[in-house]
KEGU-175869 format. One record per atom (N, C-alpha, C): residue number from 0; residue in three letters; atom name; x negated, y negated, z. Coordinates in nm, 2 decimals, padded with zeros to 4 digits, m for minus. Atoms other than C-alpha are relative to their C-alpha. Layout:
BEGIN
{pt NUM ALA CA {X Y Z}}
...
//
This chain:
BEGIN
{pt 0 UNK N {m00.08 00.12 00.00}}
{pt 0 UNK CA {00.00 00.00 00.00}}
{pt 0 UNK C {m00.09 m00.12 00.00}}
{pt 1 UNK N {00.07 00.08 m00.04}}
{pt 1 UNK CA {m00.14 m00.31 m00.04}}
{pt 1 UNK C {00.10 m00.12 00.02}}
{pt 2 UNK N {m00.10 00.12 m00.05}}
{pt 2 UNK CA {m00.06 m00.67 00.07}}
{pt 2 UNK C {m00.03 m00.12 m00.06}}
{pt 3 UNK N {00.00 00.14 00.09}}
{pt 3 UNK CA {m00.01 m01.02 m00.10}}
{pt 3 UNK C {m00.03 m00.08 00.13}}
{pt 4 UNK N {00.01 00.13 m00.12}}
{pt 4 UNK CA {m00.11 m01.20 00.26}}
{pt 4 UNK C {m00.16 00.06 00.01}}
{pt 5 UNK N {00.13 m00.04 m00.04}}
{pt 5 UNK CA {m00.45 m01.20 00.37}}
{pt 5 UNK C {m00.01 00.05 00.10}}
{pt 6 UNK N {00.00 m00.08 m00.14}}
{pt 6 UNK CA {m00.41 m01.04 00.69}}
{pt 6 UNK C {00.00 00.18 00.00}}
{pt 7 UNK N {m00.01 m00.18 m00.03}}
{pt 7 UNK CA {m00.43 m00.64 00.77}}
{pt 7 UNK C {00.14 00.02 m00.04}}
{pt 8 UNK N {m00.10 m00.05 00.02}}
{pt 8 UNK CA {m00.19 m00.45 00.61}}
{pt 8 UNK C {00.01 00.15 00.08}}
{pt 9 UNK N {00.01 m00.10 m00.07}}
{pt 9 UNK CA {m00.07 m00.17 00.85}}
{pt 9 UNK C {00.04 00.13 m00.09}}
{pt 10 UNK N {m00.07 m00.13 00.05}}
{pt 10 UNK CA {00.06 00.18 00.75}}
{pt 10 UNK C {00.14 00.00 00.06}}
{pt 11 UNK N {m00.14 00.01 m00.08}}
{pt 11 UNK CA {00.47 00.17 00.79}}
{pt 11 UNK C {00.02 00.15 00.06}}
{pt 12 UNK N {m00.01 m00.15 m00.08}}
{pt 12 UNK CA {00.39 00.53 00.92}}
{pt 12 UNK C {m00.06 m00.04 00.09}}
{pt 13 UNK N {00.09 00.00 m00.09}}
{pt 13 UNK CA {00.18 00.42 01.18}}
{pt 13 UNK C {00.07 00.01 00.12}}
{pt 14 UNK N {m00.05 m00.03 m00.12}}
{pt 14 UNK CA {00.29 00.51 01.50}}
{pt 14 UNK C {00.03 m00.11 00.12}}
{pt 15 UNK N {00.02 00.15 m00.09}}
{pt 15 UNK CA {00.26 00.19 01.71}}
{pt 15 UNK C {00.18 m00.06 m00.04}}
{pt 16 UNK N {m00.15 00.09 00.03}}
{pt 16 UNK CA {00.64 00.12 01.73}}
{pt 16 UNK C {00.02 m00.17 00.01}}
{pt 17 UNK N {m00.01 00.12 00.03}}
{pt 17 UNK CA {00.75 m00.23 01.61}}
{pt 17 UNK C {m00.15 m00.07 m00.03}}
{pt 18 UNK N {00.16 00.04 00.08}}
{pt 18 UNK CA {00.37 m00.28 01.47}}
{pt 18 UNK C {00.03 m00.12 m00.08}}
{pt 19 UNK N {00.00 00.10 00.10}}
{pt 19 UNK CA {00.34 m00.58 01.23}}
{pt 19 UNK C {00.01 00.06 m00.14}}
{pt 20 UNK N {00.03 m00.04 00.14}}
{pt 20 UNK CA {00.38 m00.50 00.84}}
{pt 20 UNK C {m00.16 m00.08 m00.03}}
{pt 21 UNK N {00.12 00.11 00.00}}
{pt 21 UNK CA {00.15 m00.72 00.81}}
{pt 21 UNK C {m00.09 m00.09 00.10}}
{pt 22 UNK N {00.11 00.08 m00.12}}
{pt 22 UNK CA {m00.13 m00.90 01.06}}
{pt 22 UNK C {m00.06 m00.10 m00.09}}
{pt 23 UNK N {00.09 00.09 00.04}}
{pt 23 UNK CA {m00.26 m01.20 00.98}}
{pt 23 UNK C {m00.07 m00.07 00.15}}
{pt 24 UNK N {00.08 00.10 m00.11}}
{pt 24 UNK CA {m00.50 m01.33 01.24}}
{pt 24 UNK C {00.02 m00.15 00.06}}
{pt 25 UNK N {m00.02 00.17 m00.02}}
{pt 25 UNK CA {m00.41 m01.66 01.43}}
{pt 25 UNK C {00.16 m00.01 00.00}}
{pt 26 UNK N {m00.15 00.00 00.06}}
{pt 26 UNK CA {m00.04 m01.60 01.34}}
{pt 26 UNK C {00.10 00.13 00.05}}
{pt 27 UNK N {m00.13 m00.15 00.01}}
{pt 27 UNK CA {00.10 m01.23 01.33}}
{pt 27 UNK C {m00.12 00.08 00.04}}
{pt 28 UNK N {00.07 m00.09 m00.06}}
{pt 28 UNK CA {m00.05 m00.98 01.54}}
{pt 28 UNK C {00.06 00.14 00.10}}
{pt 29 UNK N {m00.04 m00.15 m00.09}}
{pt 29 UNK CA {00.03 m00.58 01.66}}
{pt 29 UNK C {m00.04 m00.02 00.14}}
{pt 30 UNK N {00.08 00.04 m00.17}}
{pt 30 UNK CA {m00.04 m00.67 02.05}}
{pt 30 UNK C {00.12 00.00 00.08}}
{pt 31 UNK N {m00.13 m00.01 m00.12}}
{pt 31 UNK CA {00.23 m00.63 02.38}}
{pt 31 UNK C {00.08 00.06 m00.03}}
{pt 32 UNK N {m00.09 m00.08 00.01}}
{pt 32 UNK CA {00.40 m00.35 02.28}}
{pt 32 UNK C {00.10 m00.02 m00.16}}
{pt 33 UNK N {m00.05 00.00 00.11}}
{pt 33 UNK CA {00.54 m00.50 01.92}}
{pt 33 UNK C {m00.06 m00.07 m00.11}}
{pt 34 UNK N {m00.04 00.12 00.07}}
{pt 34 UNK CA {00.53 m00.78 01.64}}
{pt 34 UNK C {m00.07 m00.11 00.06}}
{pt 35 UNK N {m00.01 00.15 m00.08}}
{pt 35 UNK CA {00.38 m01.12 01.83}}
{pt 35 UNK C {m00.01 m00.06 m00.08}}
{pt 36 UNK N {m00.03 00.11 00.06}}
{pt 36 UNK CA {00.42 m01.44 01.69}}
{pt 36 UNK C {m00.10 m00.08 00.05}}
{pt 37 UNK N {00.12 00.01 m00.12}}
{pt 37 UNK CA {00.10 m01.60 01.82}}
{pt 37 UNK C {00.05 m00.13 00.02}}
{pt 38 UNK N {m00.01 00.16 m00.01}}
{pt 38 UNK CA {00.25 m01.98 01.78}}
{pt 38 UNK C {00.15 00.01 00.14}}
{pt 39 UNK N {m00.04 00.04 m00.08}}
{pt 39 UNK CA {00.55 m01.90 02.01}}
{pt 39 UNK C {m00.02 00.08 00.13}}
{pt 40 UNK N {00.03 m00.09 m00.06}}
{pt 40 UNK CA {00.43 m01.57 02.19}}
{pt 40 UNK C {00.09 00.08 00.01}}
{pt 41 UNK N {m00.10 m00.08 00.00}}
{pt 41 UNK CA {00.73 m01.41 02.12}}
{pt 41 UNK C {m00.06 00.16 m00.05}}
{pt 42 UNK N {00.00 m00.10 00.04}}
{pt 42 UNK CA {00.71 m01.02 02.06}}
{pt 42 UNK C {00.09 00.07 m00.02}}
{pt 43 UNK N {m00.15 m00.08 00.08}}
{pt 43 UNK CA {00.96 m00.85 01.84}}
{pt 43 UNK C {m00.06 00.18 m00.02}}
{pt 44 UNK N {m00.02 m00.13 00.00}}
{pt 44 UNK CA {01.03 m00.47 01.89}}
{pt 44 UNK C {00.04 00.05 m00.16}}
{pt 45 UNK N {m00.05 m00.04 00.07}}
{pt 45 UNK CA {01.14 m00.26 01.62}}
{pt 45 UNK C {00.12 00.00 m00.07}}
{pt 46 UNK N {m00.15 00.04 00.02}}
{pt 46 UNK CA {01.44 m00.29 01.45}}
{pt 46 UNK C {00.14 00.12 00.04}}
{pt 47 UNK N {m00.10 m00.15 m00.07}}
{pt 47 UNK CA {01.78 m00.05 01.58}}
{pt 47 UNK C {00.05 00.06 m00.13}}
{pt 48 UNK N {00.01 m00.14 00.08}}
{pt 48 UNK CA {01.76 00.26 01.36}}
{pt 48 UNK C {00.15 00.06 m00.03}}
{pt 49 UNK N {m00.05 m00.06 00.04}}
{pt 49 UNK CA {02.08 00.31 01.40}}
{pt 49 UNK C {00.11 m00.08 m00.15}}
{pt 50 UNK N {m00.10 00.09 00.09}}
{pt 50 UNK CA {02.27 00.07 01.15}}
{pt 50 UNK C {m00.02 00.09 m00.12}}
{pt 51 UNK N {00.01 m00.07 00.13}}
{pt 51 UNK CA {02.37 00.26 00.86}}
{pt 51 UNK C {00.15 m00.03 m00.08}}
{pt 52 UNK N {m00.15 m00.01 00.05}}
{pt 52 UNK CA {02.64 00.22 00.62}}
{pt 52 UNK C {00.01 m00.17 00.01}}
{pt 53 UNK N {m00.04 00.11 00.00}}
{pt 53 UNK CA {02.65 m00.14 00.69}}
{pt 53 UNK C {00.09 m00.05 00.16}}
{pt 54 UNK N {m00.11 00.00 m00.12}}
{pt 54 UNK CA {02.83 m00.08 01.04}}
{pt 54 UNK C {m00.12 m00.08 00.10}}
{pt 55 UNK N {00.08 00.09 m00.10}}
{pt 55 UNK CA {02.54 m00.26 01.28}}
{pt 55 UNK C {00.06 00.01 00.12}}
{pt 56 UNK N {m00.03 00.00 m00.17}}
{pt 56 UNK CA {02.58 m00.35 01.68}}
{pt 56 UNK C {00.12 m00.14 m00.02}}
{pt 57 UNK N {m00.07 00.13 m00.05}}
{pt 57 UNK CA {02.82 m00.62 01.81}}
{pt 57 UNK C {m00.13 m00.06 00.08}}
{pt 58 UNK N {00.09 00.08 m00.04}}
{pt 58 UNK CA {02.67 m00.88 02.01}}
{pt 58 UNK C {m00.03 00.07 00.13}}
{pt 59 UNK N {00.01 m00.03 m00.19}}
{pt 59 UNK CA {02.74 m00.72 02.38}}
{pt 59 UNK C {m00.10 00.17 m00.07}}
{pt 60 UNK N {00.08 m00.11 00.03}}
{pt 60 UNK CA {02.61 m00.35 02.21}}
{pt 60 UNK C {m00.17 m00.03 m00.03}}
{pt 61 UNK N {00.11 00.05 00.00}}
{pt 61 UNK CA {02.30 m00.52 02.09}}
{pt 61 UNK C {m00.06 m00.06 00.16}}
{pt 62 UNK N {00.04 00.05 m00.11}}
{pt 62 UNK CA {02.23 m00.67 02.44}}
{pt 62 UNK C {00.01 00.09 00.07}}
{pt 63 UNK N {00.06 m00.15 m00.06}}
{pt 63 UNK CA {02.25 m00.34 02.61}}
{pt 63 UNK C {m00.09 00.09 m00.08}}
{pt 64 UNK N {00.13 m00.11 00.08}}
{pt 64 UNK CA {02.03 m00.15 02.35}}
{pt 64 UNK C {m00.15 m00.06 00.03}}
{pt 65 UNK N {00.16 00.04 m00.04}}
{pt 65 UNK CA {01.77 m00.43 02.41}}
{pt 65 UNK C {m00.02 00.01 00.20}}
{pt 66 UNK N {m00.02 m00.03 m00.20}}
{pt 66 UNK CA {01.84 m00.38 02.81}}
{pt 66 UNK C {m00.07 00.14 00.03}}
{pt 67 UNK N {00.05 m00.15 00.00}}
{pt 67 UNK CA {01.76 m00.04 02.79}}
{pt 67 UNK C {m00.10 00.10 m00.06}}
{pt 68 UNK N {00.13 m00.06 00.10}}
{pt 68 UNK CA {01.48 m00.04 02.53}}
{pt 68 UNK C {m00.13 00.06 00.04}}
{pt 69 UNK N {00.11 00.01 m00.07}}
{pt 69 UNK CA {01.19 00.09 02.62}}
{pt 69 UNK C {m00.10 00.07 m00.13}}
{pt 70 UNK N {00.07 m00.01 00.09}}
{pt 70 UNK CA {00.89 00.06 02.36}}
{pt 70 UNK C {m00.15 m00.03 00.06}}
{pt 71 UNK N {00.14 00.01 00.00}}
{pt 71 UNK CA {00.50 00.09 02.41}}
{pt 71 UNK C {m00.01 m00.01 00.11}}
{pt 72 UNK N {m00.04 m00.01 m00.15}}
{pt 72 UNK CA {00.59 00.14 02.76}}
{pt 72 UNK C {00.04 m00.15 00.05}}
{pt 73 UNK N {m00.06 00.09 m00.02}}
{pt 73 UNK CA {00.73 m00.19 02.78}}
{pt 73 UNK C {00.14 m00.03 00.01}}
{pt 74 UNK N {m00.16 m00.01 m00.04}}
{pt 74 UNK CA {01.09 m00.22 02.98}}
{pt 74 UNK C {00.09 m00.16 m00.02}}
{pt 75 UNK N {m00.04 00.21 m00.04}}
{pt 75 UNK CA {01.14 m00.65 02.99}}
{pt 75 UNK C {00.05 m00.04 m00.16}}
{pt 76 UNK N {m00.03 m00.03 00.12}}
{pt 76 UNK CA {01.31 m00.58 02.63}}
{pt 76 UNK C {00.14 m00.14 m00.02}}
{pt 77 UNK N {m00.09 00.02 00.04}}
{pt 77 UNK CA {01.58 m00.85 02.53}}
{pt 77 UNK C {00.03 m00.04 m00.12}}
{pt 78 UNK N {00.02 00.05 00.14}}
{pt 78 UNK CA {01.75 m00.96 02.22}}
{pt 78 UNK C {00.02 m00.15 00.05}}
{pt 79 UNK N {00.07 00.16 00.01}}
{pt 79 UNK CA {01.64 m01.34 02.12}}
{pt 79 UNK C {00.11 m00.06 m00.02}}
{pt 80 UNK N {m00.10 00.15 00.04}}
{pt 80 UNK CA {01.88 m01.66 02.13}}
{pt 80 UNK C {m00.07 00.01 m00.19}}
{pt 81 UNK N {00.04 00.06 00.11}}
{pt 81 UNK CA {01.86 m01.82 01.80}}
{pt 81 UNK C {m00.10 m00.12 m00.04}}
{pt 82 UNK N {00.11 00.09 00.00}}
{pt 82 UNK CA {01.66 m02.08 01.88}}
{pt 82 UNK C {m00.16 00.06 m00.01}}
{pt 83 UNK N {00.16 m00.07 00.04}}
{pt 83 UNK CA {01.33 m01.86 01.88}}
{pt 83 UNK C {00.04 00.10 m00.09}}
{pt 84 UNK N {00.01 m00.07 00.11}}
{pt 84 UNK CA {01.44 m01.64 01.61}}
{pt 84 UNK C {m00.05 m00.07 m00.14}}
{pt 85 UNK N {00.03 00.07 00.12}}
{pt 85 UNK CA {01.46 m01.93 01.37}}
{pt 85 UNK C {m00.15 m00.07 00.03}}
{pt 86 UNK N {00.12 00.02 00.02}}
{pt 86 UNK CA {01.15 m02.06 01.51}}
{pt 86 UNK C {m00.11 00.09 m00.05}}
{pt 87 UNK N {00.08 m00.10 00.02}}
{pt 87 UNK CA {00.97 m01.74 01.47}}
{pt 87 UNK C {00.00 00.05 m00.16}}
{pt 88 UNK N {00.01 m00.03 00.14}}
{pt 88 UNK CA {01.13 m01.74 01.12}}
{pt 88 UNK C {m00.05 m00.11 m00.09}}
{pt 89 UNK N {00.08 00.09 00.10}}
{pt 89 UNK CA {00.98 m02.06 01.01}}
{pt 89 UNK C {m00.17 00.01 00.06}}
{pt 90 UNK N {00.12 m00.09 00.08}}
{pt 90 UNK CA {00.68 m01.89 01.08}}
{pt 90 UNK C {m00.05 00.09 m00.03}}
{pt 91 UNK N {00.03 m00.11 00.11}}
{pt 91 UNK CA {00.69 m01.61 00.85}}
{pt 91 UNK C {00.01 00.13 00.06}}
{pt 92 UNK N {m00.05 m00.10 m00.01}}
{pt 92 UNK CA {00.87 m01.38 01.06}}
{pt 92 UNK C {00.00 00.13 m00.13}}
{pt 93 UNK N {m00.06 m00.04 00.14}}
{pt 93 UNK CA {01.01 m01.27 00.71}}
{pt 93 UNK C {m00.07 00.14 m00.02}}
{pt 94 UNK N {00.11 m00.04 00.06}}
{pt 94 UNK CA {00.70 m01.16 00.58}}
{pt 94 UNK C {m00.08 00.11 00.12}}
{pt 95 UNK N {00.08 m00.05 m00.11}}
{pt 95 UNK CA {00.55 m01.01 00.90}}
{pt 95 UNK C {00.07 00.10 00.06}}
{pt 96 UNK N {m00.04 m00.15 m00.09}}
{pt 96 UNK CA {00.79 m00.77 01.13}}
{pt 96 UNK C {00.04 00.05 m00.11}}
{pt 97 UNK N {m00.05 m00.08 00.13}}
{pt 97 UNK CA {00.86 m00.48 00.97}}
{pt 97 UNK C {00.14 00.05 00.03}}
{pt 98 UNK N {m00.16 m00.01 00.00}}
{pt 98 UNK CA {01.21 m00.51 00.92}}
{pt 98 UNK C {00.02 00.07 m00.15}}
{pt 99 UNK N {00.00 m00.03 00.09}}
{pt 99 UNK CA {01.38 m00.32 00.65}}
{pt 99 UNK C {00.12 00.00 m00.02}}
{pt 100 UNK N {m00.14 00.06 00.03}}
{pt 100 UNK CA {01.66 m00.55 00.60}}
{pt 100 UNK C {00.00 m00.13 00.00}}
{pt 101 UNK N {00.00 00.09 00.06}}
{pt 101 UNK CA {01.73 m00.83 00.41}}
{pt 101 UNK C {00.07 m00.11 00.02}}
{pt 102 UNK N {m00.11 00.12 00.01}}
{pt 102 UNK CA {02.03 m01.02 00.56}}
{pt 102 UNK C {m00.05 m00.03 00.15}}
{pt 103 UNK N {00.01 00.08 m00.10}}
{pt 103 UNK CA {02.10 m01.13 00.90}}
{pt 103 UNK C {m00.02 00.07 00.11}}
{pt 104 UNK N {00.03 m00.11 m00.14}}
{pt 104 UNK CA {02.01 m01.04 01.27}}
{pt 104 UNK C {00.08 m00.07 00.10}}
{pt 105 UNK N {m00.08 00.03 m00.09}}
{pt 105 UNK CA {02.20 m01.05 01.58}}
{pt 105 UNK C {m00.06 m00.07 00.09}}
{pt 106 UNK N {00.06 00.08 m00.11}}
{pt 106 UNK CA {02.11 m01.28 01.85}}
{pt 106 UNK C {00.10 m00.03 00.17}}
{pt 107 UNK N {m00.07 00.00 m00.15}}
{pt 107 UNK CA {02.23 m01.37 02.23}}
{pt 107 UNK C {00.06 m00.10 00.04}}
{pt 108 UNK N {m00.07 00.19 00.03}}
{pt 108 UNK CA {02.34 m01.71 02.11}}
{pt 108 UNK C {00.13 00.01 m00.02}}
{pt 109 UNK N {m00.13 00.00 00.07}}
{pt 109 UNK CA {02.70 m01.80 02.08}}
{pt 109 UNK C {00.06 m00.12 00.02}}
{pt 110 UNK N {m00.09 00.09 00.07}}
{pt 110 UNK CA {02.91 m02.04 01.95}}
{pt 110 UNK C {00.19 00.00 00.13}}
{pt 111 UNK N {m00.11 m00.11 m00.06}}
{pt 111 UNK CA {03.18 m02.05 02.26}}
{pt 111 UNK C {m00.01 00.11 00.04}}
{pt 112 UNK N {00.03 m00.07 m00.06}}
{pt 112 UNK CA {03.19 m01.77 02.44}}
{pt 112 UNK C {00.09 00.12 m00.13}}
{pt 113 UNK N {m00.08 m00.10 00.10}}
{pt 113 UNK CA {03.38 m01.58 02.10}}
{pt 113 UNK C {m00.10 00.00 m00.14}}
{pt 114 UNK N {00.05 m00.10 00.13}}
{pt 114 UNK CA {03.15 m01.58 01.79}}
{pt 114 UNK C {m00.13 m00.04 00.04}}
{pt 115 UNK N {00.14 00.01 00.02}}
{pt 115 UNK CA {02.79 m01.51 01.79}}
{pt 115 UNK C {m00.06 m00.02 m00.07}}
{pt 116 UNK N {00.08 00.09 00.13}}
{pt 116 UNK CA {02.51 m01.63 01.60}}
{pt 116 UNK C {m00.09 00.10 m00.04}}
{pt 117 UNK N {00.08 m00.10 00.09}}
{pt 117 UNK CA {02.34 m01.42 01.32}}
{pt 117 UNK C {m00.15 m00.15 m00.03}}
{pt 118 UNK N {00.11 00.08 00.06}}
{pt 118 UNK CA {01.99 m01.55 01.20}}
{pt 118 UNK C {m00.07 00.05 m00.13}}
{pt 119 UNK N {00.06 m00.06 00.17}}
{pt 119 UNK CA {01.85 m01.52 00.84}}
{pt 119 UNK C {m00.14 m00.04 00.03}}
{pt 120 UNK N {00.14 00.07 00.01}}
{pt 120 UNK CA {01.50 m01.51 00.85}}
{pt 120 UNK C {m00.07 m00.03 m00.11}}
{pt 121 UNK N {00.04 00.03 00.15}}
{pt 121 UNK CA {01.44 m01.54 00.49}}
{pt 121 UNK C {00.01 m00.20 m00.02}}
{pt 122 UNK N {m00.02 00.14 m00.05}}
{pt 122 UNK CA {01.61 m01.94 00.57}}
{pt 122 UNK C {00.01 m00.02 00.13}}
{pt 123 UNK N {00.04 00.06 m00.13}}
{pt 123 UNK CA {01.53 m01.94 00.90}}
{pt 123 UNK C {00.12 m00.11 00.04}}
{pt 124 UNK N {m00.15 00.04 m00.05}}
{pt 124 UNK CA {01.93 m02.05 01.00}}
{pt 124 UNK C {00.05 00.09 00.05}}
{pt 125 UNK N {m00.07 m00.08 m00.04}}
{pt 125 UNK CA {02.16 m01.95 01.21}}
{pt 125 UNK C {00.13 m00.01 00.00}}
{pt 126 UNK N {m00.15 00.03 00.05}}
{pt 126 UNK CA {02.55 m01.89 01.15}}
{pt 126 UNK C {00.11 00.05 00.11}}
{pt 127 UNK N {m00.12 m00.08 m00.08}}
{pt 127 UNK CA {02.84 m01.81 01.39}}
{pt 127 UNK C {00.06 00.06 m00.11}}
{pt 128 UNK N {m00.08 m00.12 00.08}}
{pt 128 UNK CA {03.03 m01.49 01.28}}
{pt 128 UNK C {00.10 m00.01 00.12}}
{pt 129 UNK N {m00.11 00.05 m00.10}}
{pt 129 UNK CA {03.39 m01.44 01.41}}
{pt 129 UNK C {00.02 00.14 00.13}}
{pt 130 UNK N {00.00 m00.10 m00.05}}
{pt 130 UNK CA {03.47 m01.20 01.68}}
{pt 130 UNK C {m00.02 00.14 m00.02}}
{pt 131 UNK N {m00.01 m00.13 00.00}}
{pt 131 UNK CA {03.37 m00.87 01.72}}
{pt 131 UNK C {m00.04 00.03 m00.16}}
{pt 132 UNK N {00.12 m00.01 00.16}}
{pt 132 UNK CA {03.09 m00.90 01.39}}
{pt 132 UNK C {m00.05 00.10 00.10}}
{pt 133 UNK N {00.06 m00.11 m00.05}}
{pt 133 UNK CA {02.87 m00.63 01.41}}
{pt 133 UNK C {m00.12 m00.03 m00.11}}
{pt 134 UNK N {00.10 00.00 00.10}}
{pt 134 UNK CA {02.49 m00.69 01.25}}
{pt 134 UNK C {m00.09 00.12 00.04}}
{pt 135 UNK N {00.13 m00.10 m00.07}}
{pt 135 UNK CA {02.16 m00.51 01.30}}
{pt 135 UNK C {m00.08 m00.10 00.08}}
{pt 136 UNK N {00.05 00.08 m00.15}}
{pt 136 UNK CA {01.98 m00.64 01.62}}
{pt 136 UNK C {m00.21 00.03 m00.04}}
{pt 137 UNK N {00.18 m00.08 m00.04}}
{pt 137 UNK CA {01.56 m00.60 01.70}}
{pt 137 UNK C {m00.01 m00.10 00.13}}
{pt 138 UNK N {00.06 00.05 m00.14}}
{pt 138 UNK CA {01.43 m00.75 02.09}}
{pt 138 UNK C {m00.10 m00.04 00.00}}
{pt 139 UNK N {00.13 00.09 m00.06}}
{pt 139 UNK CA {01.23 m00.97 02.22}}
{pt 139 UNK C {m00.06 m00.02 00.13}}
{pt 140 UNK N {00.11 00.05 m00.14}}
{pt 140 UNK CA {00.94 m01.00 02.48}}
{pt 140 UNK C {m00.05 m00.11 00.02}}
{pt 141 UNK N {00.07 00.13 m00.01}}
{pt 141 UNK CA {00.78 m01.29 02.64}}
{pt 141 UNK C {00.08 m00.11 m00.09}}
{pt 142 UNK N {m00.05 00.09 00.10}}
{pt 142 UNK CA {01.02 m01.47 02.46}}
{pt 142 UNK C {00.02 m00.16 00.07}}
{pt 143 UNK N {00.03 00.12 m00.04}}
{pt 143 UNK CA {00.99 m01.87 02.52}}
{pt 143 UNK C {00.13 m00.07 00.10}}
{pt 144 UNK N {m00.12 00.04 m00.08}}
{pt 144 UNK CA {01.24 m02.04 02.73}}
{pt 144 UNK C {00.06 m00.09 m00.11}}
{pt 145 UNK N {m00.05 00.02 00.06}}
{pt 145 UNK CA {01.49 m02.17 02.53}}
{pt 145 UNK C {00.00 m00.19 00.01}}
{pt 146 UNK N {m00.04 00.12 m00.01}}
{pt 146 UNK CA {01.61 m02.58 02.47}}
{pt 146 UNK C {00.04 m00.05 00.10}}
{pt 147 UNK N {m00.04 00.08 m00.13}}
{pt 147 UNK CA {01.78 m02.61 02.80}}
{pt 147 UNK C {m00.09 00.06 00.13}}
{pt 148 UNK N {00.07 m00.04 m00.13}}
{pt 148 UNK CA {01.50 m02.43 02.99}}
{pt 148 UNK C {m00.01 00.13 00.08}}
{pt 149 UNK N {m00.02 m00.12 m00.07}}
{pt 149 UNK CA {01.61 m02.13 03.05}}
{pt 149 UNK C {m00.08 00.12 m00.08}}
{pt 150 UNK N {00.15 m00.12 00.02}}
{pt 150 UNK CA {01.32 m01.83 03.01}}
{pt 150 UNK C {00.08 00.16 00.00}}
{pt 151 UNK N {m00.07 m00.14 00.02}}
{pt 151 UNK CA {01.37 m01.47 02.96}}
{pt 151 UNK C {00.08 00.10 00.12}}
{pt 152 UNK N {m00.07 m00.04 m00.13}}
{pt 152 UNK CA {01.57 m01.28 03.23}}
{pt 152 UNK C {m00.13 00.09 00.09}}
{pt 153 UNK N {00.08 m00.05 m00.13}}
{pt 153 UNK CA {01.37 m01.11 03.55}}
{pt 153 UNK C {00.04 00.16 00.03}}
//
C-alpha cells in the first residue's frame, strides 16, 4: 500500500487497534491507545464494527459503546462533542484515522436535548439529525475540554 502523505503509512492489518492510516509526524501519530491528533491531543479509537447495512448506533447507544470500550488497555473511552471532532477534522482527521466511512459520525453534542449532532469530516461540519438517527460512532481520549470548559468525564 502506499501513501500520497508523507508520513508512515501503517498496514490496515496491523494489529494496534485504532492505529493511524496514516502517521505524519508533528500531526498524526499511533500513540495512547489510538489515532492522536498532536494539535488537540485528542485520541480517536477505532471505528464501531458493528454498523452494517446502513443501520449505525443512536446517540445514547454510541455513548455506552464508548463507556464500555476498552482498547490498548485503555478504559477512559468516550464519544467526542462536536466541537473537537470538527476541530480534529480541520486537521486532516479525514486523511489520518482509519475510518472506512465516508459520511457522518455521531457525536455527544445536541441540539436541545432531541436531535444530535453528526460530523462530516471530509467538511469538517456539524448537523443536527432528528430523533432517534442512528450513525456510526468512534471514541475519544484525552479529549480537550470543550467551549464552555467542561473536560472529559472522571
Amino acid at each position: 500500500m502506499g501513501s500520497t502523505l508523507s508520513g508512515k503509512n501503517l498496514d490496515l492489518r496491523d494489529p494496534i487497534p485504532g492505529h493511524c492510516a496514516y502517521e505524519d509526524p508533528g500531526f498524526w501519530v499511533t500513540e495512547d491507545g489510538g489515532c492522536k491528533d498532536v494539535a488537540t491531543g485528542a485520541v480517536y479509537s477505532w471505528w464501531n464494527l458493528d454498523y452494517s447495512g446502513g443501520v449505525g448506533m443512536s446517540q445514547a447507544e454510541a455513548i455506552a459503546w464508548c463507556d464500555q470500550l476498552v482498547q490498548a488497555g485503555f478504559k477512559d473511552w468516550e464519544l467526542p462533542k462536536k466541537e473537537i471532532l470538527i476541530a480534529s477534522a480541520e486537521n486532516g482527521a479525514k486523511e489520518h484515522l482509519n475510518l472506512d466511512h465516508n459520511g457522518t459520525y455521531m457525536t455527544a453534542s445536541s441540539q436541545g436535548k432531541k436531535f444530535p449532532f453528526v460530523v462530516s469530516l471530509r467538511y469538517a461540519r456539524a448537523y443536527a439529525v432528528g430523533p432517534g438517527s442512528t450513525d456510526v460512532a468512534f471514541c475519544g481520549r484525552n479529549l480537550p475540554p470543550d467551549k464552555k470548559g467542561k473536560g472529559p468525564k472522571k
